[in-house]
MARLUMGU-472540 format. One record per residue (C-alpha): residue number from 0; residue in three letters; x, y, z. Coordinates in steps of 0.1 Angstrom, whole numbers, plus 5000, padded with zeros to 4 digits. Layout:
% residues N
+------+------+------+------+------+
: resi : resn :   px :   py :   pz :
+------+------+------+------+------+
:  NUM :  ALA :    X :    Y :    Z :
...
+------+------+------+------+------+
***
This chain:
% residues 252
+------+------+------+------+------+
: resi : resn :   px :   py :   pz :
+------+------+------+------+------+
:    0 :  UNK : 7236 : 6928 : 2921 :
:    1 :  UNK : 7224 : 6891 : 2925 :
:    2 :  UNK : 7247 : 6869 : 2949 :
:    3 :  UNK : 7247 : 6835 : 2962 :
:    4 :  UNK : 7266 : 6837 : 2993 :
:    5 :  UNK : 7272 : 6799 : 2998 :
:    6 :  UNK : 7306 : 6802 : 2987 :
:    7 :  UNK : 7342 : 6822 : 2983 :
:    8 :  UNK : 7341 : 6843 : 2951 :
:    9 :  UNK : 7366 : 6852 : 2928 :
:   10 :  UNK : 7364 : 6882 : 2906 :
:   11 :  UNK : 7378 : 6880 : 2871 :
:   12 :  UNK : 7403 : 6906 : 2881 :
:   13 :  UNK : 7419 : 6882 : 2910 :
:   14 :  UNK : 7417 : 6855 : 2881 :
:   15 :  UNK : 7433 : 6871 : 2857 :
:   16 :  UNK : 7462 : 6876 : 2882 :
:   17 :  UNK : 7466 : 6842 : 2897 :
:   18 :  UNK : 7461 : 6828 : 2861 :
:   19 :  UNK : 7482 : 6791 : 2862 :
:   20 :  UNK : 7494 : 6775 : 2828 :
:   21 :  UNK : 7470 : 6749 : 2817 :
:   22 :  UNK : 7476 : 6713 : 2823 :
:   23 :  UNK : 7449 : 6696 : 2805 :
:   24 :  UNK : 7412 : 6715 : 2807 :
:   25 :  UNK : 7382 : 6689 : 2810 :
:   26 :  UNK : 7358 : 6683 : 2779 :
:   27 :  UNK : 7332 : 6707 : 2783 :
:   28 :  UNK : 7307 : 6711 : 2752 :
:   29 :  UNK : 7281 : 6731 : 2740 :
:   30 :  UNK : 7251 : 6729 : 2716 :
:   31 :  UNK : 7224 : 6754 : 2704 :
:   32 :  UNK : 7195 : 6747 : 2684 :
:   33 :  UNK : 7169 : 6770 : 2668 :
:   34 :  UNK : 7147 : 6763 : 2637 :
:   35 :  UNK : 7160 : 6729 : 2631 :
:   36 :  UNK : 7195 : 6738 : 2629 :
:   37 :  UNK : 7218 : 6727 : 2660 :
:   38 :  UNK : 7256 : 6737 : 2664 :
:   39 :  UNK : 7283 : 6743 : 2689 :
:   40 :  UNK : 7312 : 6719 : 2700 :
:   41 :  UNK : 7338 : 6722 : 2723 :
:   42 :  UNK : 7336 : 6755 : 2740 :
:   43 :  UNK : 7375 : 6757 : 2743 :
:   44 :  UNK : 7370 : 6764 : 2704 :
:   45 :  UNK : 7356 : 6795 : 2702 :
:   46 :  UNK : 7375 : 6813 : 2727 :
:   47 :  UNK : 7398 : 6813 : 2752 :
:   48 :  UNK : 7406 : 6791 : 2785 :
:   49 :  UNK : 7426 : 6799 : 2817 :
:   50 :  UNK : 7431 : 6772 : 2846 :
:   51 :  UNK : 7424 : 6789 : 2876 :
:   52 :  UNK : 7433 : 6767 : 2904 :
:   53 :  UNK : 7443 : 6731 : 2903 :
:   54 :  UNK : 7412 : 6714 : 2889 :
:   55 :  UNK : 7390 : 6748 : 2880 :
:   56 :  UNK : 7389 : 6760 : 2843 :
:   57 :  UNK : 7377 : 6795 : 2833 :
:   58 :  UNK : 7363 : 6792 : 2796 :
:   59 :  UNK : 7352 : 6829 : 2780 :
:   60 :  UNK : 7337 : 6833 : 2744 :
:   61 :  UNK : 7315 : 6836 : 2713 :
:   62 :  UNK : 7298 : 6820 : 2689 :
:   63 :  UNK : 7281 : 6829 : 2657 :
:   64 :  UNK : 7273 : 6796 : 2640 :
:   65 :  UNK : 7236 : 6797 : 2648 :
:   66 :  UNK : 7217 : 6818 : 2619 :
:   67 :  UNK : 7208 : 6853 : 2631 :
:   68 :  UNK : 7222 : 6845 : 2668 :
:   69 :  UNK : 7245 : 6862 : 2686 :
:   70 :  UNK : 7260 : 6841 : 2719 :
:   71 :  UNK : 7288 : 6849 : 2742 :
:   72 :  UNK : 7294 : 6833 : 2772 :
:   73 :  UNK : 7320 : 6831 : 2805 :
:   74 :  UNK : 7318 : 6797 : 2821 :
:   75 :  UNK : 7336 : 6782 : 2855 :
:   76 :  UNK : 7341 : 6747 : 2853 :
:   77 :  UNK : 7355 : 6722 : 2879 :
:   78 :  UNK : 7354 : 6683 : 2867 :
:   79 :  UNK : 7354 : 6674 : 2904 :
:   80 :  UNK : 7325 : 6690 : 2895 :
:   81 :  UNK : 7306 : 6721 : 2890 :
:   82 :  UNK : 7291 : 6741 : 2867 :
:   83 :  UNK : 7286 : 6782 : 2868 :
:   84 :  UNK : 7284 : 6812 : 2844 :
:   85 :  UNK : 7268 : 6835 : 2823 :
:   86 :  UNK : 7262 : 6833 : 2787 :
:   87 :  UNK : 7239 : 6864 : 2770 :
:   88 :  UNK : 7219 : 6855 : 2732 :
:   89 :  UNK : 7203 : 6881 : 2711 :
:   90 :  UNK : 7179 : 6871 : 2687 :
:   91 :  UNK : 7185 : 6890 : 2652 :
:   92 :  UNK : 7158 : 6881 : 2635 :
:   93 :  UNK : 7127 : 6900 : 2631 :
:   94 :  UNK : 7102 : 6868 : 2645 :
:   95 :  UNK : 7102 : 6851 : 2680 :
:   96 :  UNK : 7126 : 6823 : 2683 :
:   97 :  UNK : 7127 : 6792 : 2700 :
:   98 :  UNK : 7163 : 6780 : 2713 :
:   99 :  UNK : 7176 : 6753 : 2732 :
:  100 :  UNK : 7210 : 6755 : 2745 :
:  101 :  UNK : 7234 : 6727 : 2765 :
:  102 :  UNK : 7265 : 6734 : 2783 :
:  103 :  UNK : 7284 : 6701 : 2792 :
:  104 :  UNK : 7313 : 6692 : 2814 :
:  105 :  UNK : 7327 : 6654 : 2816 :
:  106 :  UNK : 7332 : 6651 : 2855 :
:  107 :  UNK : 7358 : 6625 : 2873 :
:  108 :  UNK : 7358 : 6609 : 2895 :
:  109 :  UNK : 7321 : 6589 : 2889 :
:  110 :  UNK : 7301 : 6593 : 2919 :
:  111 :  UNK : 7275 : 6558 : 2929 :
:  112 :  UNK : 7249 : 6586 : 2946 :
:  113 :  UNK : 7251 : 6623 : 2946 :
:  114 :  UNK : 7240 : 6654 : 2964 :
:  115 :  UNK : 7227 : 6686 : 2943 :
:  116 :  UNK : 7224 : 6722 : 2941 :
:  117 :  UNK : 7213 : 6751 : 2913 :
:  118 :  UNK : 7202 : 6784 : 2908 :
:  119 :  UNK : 7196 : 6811 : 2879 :
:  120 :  UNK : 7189 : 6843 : 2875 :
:  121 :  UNK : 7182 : 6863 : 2842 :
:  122 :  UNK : 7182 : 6898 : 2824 :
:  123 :  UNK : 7159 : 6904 : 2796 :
:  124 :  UNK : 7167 : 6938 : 2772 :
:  125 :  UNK : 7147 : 6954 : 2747 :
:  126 :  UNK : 7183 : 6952 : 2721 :
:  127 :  UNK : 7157 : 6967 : 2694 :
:  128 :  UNK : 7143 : 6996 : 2706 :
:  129 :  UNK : 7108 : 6981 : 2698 :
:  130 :  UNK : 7097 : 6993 : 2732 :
:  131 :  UNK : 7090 : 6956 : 2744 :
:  132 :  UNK : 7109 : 6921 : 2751 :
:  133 :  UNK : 7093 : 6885 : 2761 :
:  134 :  UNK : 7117 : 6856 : 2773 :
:  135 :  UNK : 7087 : 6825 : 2779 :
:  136 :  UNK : 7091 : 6788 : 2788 :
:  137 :  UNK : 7089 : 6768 : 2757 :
:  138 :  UNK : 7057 : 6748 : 2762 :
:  139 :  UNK : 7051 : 6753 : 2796 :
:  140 :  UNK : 7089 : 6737 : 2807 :
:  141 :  UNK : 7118 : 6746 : 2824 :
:  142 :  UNK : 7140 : 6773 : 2811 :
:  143 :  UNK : 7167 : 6754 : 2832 :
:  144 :  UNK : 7170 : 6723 : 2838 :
:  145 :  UNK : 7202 : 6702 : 2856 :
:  146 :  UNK : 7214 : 6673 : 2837 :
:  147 :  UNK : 7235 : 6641 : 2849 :
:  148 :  UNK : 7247 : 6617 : 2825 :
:  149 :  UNK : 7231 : 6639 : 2798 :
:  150 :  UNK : 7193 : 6629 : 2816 :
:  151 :  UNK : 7170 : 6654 : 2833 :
:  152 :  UNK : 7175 : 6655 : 2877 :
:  153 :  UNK : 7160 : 6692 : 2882 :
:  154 :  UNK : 7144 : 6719 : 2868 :
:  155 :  UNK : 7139 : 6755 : 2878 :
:  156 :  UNK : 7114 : 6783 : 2857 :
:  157 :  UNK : 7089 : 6765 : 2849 :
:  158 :  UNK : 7064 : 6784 : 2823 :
:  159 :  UNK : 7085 : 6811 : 2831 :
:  160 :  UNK : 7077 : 6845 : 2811 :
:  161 :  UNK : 7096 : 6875 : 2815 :
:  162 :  UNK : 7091 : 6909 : 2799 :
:  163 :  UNK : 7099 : 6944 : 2792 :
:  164 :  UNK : 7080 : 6975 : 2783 :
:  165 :  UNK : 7100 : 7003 : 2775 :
:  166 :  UNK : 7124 : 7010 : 2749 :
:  167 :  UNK : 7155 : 6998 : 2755 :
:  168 :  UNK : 7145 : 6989 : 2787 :
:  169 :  UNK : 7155 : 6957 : 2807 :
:  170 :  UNK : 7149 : 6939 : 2836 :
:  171 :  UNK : 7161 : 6911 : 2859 :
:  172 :  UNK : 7147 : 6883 : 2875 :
:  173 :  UNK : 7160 : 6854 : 2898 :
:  174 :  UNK : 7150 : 6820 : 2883 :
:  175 :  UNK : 7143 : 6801 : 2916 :
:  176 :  UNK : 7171 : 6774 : 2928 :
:  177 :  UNK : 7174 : 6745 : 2943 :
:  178 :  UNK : 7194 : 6724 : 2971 :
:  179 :  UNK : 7198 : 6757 : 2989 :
:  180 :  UNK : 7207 : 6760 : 3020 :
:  181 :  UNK : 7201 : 6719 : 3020 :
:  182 :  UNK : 7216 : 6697 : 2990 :
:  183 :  UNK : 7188 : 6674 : 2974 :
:  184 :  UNK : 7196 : 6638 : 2970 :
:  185 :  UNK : 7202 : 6629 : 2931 :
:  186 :  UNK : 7217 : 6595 : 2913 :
:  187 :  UNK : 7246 : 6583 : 2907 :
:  188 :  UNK : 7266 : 6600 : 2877 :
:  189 :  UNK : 7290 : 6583 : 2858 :
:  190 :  UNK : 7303 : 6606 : 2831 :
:  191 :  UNK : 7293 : 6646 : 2829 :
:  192 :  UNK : 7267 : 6675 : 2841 :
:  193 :  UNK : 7256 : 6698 : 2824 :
:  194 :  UNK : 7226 : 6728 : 2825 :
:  195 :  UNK : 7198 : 6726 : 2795 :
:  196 :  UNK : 7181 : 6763 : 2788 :
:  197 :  UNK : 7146 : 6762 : 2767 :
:  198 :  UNK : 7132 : 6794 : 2760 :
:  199 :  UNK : 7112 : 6812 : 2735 :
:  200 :  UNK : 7130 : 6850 : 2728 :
:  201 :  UNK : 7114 : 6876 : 2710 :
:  202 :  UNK : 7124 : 6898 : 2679 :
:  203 :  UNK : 7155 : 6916 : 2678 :
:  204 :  UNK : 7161 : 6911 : 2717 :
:  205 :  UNK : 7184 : 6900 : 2741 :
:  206 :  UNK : 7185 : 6877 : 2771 :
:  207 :  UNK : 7213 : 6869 : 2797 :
:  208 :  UNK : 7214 : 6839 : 2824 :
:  209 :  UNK : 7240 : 6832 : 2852 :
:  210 :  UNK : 7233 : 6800 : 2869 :
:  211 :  UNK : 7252 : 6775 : 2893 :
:  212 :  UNK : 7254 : 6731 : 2891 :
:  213 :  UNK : 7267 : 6714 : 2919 :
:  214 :  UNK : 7268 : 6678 : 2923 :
:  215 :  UNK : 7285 : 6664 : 2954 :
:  216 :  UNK : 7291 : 6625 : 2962 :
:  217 :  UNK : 7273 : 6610 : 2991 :
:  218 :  UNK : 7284 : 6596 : 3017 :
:  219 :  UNK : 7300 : 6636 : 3019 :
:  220 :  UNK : 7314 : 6655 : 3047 :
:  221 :  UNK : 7295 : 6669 : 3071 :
:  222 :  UNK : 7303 : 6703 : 3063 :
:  223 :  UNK : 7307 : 6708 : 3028 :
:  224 :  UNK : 7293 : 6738 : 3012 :
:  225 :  UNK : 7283 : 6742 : 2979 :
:  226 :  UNK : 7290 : 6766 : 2953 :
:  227 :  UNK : 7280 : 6801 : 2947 :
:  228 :  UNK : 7279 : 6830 : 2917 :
:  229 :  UNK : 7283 : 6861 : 2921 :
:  230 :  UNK : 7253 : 6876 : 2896 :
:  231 :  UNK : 7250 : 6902 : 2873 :
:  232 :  UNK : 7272 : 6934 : 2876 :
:  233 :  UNK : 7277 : 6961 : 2853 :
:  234 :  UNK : 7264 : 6948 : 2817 :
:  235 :  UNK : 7291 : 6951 : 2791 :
:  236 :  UNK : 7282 : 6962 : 2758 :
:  237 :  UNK : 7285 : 6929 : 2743 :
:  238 :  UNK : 7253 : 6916 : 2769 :
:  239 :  UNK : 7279 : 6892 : 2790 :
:  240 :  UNK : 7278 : 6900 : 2824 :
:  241 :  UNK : 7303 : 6905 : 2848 :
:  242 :  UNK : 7311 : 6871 : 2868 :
:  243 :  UNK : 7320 : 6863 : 2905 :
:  244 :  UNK : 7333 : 6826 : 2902 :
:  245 :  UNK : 7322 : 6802 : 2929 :
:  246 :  UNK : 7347 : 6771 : 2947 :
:  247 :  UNK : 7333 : 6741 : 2965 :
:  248 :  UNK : 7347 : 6738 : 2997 :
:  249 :  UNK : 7352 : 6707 : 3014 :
:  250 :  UNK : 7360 : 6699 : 3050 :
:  251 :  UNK : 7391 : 6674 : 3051 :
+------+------+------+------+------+
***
C-alpha cells in the first residue's frame, strides 16, 4: 500500500457513515480523448456524489462514452481547493491507444499567488492475458501534469514507461511528486484546477492512477499542511482502487 502521510485520511467506510446531505457540489468536469474523439462532462453525471464535510465532495463513477474504453473513477474534491483520487481505464481494443484525460474543479475563493503540491502513483495490469502491458509518456511528456486556470504549473512522469511481463500480471509504480514536504510557489488562479493525464496504453490492458492537487493561497499560515492519499489497496474487480481521502488542514 502507497501513502502520503501529509495528511488525516478518511476511508470510504467512515464516509459512507458521516455522509451529509448535499448543499450545492462544485463544478467539477471531465474530458477524455482518444483517436480524435473527446467526451465526458460533468462528472456528477455519470455517477453518484456524497458531501463529506462542509466544503469536500466525494464523486464515484463510470463512463463508457469513449469507443472501446472502459473508465471508472472515485474523486475527492474541495473548491477551497483540492484535488485527489483514483480513476482506472482499460483499453478494449486490440491496438495501442493514445488517451488524454482532464479532471476539473472550479475553486473559490480566487487566490492573487498560490502555493502547490502533487503526487501519483500508478498500477499497470496485463487485463488480456497477452502476457505483457506498456503504459508510456506520449511523446516524451508528462503523464501528469497540474493545471491552474486550465494552463500547465507542474508536471510529474516525464517519458515515463511502465510495463508488465507476465500474464495477467501487474505492477505498481509511484509517479514522483511535488511540493512535498515544502509547497512550491505557483500563480495566481482565478477560476479552477485540475490534473491532465497523457499516456499511450497498450492492447486490451488496463491502467490505474491515484494522485493528489493542492493549491494553497500565499500569504498562508505558517503551519498548514497539505493534503495526502491514501494509495492503492485491495484492487476491485472493476480496476478502481480502494481510496483514503486526504483534508487540508489549516492552522487558525
Amino acid at each position: 500500500m502507497n501513502q502520503i502521510t501529509l495528511a488525516m485520511v478518511a476511508m470510504l467506510s467512515f464516509v459512507a457513515s458521516t455522509a451529509r446531505g448535499s448543499v450545492s457540489h462544485p463544478p467539477f468536469l471531465f474530458t477524455v480523448s482518444t483517436d480524435g474523439v473527446a467526451g465526458g462532462g460533468n462528472v456528477a453525471n455519470f455517477g453518484t456524489v456524497t458531501q463529506v464535510a462542509p466544503t469536500e465532495w466525494l464523486f464515484q463513477g463510470s463512463y463508457h462514452g469513449a469507443p472501446n474504453t472502459s473508465l471508472s473513477w472515485i474523486y475527492l474534491v474541495d473548491p477551497d481547493p483540492f484535488v485527489t483520487g483514483t480513476f482506472s481505464l482499460t483499453n478494449e481494443t486490440t491496438v495501442s491507444r493514445d488517451y488524454v484525460l482532464d479532471f476539473s474543479l472550479d475553486i473559490s475563493p480566487a487566490m492573487t499567488e498560490s502555493s502547490l503540491a502533487g503526487q501519483i502513483f500508478g498500477t499497470i495490469t496485463d487485463a488480456n492475458g497477452s502476457g505483457s502491458a506498456l503504459m508510456t509518456a506520449i511523446n516524451g511528456g508528462f503523464v501528469y501534469s497540474a493545471l491552474a486556470d486550465e494552463l500547465f504549473v507542474q508536471g510529474l512522469m516525464q517519458n515515463a514507461s511502465h510495463q508488465v511481463t507476465s500474464v495477467g500480471g501487474s505492477t505498481s509504480f509511484s509517479g514522483g511528486s511535488f511540493g512535498f514536504p515544502v509547497p512550491v510557489s505557483g500563480p495566481a488562479i482565478n477560476s479552477s484546477i485540475g490534473i491532465r493525464f497523457a499516456f499511450s496504453l497498450s492492447a486490451g490492458d488496463s491502467v490505474s492512477f491515484s494522485s493528489v492537487f493542492v493549491a494553497n493561497p500565499i500569504p498562508a499560515p505558517a503551519a498548514i499542511v497539505m493534503g495526502g492519499l491514501l494509495g492503492v489497496g485491495s484492487r476491485k474487480r472493476d480496476g478502481l482502487s480502494s481510496l483514503g481521502a486526504d483534508r487540508k488542514l489549516k492552522s487558525t
